[in-house]
C-alpha positions as CSV (number, residue, x, y, z in Angstrom):
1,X,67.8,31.2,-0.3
2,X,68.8,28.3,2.1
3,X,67.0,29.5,4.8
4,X,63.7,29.7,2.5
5,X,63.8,26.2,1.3
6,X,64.8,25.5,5.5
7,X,61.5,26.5,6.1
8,X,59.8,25.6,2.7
9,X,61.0,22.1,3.9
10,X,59.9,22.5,7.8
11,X,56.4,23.6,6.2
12,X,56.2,20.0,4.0
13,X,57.5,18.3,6.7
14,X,54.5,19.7,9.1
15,X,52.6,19.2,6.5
16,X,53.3,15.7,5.5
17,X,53.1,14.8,9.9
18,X,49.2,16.4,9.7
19,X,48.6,14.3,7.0
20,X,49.7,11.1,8.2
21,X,47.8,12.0,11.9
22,X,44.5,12.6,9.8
23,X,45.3,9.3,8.0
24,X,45.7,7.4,11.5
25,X,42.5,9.3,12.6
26,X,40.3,8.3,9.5
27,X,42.2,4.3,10.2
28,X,40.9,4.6,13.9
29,X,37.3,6.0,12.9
30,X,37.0,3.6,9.9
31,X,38.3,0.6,12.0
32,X,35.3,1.9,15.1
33,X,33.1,2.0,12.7
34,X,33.5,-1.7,11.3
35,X,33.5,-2.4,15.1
36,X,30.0,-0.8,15.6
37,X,28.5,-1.6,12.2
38,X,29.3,-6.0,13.4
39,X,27.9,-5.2,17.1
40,X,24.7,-3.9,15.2
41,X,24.8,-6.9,13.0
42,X,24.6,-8.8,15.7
43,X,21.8,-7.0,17.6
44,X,19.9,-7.4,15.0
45,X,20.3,-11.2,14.1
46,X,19.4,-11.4,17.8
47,X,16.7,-9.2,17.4
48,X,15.5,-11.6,14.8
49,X,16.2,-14.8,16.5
50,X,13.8,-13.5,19.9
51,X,10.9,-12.4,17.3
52,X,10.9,-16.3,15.7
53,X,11.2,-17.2,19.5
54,X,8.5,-15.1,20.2
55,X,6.1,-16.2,17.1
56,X,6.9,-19.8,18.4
57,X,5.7,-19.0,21.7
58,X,2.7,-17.6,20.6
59,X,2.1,-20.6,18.6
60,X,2.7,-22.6,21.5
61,X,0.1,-20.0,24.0
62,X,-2.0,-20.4,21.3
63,X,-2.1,-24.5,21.2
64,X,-2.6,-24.2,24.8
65,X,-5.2,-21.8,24.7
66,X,-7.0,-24.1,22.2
67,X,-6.6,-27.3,24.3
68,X,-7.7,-25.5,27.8
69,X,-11.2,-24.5,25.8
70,X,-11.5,-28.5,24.8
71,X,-10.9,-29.9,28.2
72,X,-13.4,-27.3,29.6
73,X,-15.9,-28.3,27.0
74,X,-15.2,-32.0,28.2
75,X,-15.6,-30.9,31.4
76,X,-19.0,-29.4,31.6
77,X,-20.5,-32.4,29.1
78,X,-18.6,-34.5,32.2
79,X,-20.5,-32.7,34.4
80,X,-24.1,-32.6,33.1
81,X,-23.7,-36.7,32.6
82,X,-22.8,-36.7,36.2
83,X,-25.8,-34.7,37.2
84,X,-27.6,-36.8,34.8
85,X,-26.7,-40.0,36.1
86,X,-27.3,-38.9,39.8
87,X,-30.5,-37.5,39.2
88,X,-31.2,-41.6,37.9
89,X,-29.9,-42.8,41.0
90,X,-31.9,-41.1,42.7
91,X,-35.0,-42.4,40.8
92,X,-33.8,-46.1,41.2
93,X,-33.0,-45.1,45.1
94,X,-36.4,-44.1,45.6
95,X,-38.0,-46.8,43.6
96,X,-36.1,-49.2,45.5
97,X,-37.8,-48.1,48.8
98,X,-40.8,-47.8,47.6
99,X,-40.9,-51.5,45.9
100,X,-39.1,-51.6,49.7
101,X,-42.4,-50.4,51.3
102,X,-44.9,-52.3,49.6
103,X,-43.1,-55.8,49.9
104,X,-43.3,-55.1,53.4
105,X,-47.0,-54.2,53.5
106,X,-48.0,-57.0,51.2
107,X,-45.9,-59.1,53.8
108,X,-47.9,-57.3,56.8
109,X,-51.0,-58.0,54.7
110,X,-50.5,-61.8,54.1
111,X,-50.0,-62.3,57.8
């Protein structure tokens, strides 16, 4: 009988070890998974944080993009005054010398 409850015993006492190695090995997997569960927390409030970044950016391309078109606009209406503006210097120029011209023959005239 005592060597039956000897190994009765030895058998709980195995048992009882197995248990308390499955019970460090569910601790370990539970405690890895917290671990993974806040690094994908964090990943993903990062994730979060570059998409605002991004949506301000394009915003900000967007502005830009906006304000290029202007100063082009600005730019050409700039440019047709200028051509504008020559082409009437270019009258007055040639008036001139021709006003130039004639003062001179009515001078050659009058002597």
């Amino acid at each position: 009988k005592r060597r039956g409850e000897g190994a009765t015993r030895e058998s709980f006492a195995n048992l009882l070890a197995d248990l308390r190695r499955l019970s460090a090995r569910v601790a370990a997997s539970a405690a890895t998974s917290a671990a993974l569960q806040q690094a994908l927390d964090e990943k993903v409030a990062e994730t979060e944080a570059l998409r605002t970044a991004l949506g301000c950016r394009s915003a900000e391309v967007a502005t830009l993009s906006a304000q290029l078109s202007a100063l082009r606009a600005r730019a050409t209406r700039a440019e047709s005054a200028a051509a504008e503006l020559q082409g009437e210097l270019q009258g007055l120029q040639q008036a001139g010398e021709a006003a130039a011209r004639a003062e001179a023959a009515a001078a050659a005239a009058a002597r």
